[in-house]
N, C-alpha and C positions, 0 to 999 in steps of 0.2 A: 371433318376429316377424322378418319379412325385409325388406327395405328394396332396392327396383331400383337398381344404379347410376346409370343418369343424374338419378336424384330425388339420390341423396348427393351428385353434383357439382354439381344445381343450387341445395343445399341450404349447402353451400358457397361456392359465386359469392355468394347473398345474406348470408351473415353476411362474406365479401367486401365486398362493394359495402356495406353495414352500417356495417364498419370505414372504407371509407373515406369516405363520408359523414362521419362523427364526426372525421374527422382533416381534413376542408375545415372543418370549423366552428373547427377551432383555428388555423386558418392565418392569414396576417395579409393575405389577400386585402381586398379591398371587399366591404363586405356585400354589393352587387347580385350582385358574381362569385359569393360564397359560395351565396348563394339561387339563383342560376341553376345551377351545378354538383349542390348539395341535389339539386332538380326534377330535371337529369338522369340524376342517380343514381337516382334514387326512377323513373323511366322505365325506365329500365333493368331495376331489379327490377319492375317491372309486367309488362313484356314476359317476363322471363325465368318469374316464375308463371302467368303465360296460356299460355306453350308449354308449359313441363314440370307445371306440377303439374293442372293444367285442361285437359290435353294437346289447347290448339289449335294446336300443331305439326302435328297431323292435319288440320287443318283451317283451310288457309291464309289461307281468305278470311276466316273470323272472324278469326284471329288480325294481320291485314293491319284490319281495321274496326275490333278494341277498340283495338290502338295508335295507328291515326289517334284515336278518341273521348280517348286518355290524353294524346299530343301535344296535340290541340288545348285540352282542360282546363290540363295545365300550361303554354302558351303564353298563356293568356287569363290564369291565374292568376299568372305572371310578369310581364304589362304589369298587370294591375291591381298589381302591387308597384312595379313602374318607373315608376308615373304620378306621385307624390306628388314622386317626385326630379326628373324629368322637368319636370316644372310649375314645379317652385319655383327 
């Protein structure tokens, strides 16, 4: 079984971005910061499996449309978390 390089690095960036996820959740930030860095790390890894492993690197304009469709989820999904704080 053979494995391409750039899947190994991208395969690495995620267990990356993984770890450092798991180390914002220990930090003594504010939860808002916490959940907002979370989401952008979790962006991160979205964009980085849409280019390399679903290779819409080839194909710019998908990969330019799922990231807008993933930004705007976790932007929606972030103020519905800042509202309750926000409000009160």
């Amino acid at each position: 079984m053979s494995f391409s390089r750039p899947l190994l690095i991208a395969w690495g960036a995620l267990i990356g971005l993984s770890l450092l996820a798991a180390l914002v959740t220990l930090s003594r930030l504010p939860r808002w910061a916490v959940a907002g860095l979370v989401l952008l790390l979790a962006l991160f890894k979205a964009r980085l499996i849409l280019a390399r492993y679903l290779d819409l690197q080839s194909a710019p304009g998908w990969l330019a449309g799922a990231t807008l469709a993933f930004t705007l989820w976790a932007l929606l999904a972030y103020a519905l978390y800042l509202l309750p704080l926000i409000v009160t």
